[in-house]
C-alpha positions in Angstrom: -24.8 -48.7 19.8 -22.9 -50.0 16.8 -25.1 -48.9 14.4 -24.9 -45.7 16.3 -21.4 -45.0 16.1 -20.9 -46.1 12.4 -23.5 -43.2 11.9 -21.0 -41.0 13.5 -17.8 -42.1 11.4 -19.6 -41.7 8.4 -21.1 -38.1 8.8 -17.4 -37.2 10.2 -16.0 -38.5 6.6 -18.8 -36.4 5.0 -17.9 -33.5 6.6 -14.1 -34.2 5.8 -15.1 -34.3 2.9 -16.3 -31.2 2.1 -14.3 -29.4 3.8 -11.7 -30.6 1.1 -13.9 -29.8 -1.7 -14.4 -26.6 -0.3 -10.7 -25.9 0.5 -10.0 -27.2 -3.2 -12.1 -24.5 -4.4 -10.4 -21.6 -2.5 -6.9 -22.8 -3.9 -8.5 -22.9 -7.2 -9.8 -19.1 -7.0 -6.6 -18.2 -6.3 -5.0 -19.6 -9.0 -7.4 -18.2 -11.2 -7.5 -14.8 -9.9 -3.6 -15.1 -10.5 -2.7 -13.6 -7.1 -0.1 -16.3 -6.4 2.1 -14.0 -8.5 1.0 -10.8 -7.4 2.5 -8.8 -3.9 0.7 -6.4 -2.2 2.5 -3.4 -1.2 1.4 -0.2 0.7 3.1 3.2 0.1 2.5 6.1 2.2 2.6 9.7 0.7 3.3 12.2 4.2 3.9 15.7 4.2 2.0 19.1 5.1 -1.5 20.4 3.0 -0.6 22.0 -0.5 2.6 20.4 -1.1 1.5 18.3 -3.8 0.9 14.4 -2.4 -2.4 14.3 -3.8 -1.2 15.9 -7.4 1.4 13.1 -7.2 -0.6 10.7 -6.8 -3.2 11.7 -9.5 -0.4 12.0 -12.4 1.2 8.5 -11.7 -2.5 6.5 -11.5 -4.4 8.4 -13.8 -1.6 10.9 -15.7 -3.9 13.6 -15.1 -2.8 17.2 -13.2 -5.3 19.7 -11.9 -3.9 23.2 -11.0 -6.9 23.5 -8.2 -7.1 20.3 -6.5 -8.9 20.9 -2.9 -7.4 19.7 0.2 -7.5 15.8 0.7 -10.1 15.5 3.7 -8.8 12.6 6.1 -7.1 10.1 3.8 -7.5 9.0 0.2 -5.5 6.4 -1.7 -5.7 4.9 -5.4 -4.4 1.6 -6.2 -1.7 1.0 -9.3 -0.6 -2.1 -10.8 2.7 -2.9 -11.4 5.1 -5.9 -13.1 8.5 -6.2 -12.0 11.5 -7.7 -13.7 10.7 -11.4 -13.0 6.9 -10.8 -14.5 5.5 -10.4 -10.5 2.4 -8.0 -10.4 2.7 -5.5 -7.4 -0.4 -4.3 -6.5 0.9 -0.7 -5.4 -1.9 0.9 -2.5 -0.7 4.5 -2.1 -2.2 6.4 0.4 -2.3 10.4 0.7 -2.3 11.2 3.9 -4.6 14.9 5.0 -1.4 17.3 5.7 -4.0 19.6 8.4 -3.6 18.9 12.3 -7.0 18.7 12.6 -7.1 15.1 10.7 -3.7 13.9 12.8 -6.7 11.5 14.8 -7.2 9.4 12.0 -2.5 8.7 11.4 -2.3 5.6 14.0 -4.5 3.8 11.4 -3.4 5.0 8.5 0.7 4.3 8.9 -0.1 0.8 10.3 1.1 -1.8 7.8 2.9 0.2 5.4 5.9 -0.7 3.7 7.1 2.3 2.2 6.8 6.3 3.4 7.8 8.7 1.0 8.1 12.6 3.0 6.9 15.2 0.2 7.7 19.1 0.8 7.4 22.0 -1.5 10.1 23.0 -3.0 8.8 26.7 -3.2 7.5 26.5 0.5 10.4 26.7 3.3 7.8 26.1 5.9 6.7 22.7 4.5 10.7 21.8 4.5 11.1 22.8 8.0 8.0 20.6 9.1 9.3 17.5 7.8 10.9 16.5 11.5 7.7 16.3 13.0 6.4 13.8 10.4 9.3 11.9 10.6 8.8 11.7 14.5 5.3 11.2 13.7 5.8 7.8 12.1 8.5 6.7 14.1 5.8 7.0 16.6 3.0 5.2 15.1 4.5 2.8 12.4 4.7 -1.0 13.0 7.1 -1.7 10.5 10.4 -1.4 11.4 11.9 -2.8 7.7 10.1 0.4 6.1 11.4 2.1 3.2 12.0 5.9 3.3 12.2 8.5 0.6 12.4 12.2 0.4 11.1 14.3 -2.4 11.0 17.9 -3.2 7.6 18.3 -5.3 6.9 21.6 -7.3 10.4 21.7 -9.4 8.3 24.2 -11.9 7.4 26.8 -9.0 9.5 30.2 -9.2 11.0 31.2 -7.4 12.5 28.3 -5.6 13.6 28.5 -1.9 15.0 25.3 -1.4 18.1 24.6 -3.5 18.2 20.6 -4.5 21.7 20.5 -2.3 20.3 21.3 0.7 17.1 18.8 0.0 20.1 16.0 -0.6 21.6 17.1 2.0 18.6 16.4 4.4 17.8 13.1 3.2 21.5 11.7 3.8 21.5 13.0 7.1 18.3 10.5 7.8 19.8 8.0 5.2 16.8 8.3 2.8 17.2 8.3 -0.8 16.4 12.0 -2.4 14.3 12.8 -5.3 12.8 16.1 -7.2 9.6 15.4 -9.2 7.1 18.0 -10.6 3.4 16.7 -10.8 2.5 19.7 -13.4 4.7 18.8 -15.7 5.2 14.4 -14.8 8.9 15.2 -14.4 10.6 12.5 -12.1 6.9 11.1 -11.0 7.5 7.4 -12.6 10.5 7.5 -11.7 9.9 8.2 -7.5 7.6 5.5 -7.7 9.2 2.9 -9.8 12.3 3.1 -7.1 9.8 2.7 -4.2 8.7 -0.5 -5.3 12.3 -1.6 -6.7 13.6 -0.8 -3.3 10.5 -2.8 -1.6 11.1 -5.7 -4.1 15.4 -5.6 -3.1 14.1 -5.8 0.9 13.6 -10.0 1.2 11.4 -9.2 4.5 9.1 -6.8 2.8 8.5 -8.5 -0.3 7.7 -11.9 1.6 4.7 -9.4 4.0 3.5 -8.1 0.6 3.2 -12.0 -0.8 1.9 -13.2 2.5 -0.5 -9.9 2.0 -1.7 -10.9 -1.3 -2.6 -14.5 -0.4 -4.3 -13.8 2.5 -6.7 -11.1 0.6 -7.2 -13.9 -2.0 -8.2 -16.1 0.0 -10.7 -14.2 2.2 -12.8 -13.0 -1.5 -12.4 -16.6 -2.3 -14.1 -17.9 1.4 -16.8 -15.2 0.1 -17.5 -16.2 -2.8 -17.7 -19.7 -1.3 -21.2 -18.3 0.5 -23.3 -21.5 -0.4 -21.5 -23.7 2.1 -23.0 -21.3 4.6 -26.7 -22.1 3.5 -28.2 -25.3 4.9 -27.1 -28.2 2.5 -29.3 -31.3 1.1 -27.1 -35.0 1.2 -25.4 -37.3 3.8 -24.6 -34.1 6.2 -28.0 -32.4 5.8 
């Protein structure tokens, strides 16, 4: 019986053990991956088809415009990595949200866990100006994030002739307390900037930055318990 239960204590230790090398080696991945200075953020870009989100969000990631860019078909989203003033990466995940009804199944998902919306209409196009009510009620309805940030911005500044003036635009976004911008994908007018105030604004908010830091460390360390796959396979020793 003695003998017994010292057999127990010491395979309990063993396992201990391990389980301490093994959380060692997580910590260890992180810190080499760097990610306990980087913050995860997710941006969403929301509007109606043909305004522009996906030009957007081709210029500021890659700094590239096509003129004949096809309809986004459910959701797409590129990722782009930026430093802050105290040196913290922000790894920036925007998503470009399908503008047609026929892909409004797939928003619940999509808005969950976002930080930051940004509402894009054509400036050229009253009808995608008029619709923006609808997507505001449509995130309102489905976002869990009551601390998110919310921009407006009239794309297409190029386009003539213009049918919304830049007063009434302002005049829009004060009315729902958003901040307003004008960008123009064509010609990269005003895109760095729209982008680089989203994730100022996010990094002001002490609630949102701490999500996108908690964010980060968990992604870390669920790659790192992947990579850690060997302590699944059956293991030789004092435990074996």
């Amino acid at each position: 019986m003695h003998a017994s239960t010292s057999n127990l204590k010491y395979r309990s230790v063993c396992f201990c053990s391990e389980r301490f090398s093994r959380s060692l080696l997580v910590i260890l991945h992180i810190y080499q991956q760097g990610i306990v200075n980087k913050v995860l953020q997710k941006l969403l870009l929301i509007g109606d088809s043909g305004v522009g989100k996906s030009s957007l969000l081709m210029r500021y990631t890659n700094d590239c415009f096509e003129s004949q860019l096809s309809a986004t078909i459910g959701v797409d989203f590129k990722v782009k990595l930026v430093t802050v003033p105290d040196g913290t990466k922000v790894k920036l995940s925007i998503w470009d949200t399908a503008g047609q009804e026929r892909f409004r199944t797939l928003t619940p998902n999509v808005y969950r866990g976002s930080h930051a919306a940004v509402f894009v209409y054509d400036v050229s196009n009253r009808e995608s100006f008029e619709h923006l009510g609808s997507w505001m009620e449509e995130l309102t309805t489905y976002a869990d994030n009551p601390n998110m940030i919310k921009l407006l911005v009239g794309n297409k500044i190029d386009s003539i002739p213009r049918e919304i003036p830049r007063d009434e635009g302002l005049r829009y976004a004060r009315l729902y307390n958003m901040p307003y911008a004008e960008t123009s994908a064509k010609t990269n007018e005003g895109v760095a900037q729209l982008f680089n105030e989203v994730v100022t604004k996010i990094y002001n908010h002490s609630e949102l930055w701490s999500q996108g830091k908690k964010r980060a460390l968990s992604s870390a360390t669920n790659r790192a318990h992947l990579t850690q796959s060997y302590d699944k396979q059956p293991q030789s020793g004092c435990c074996s």
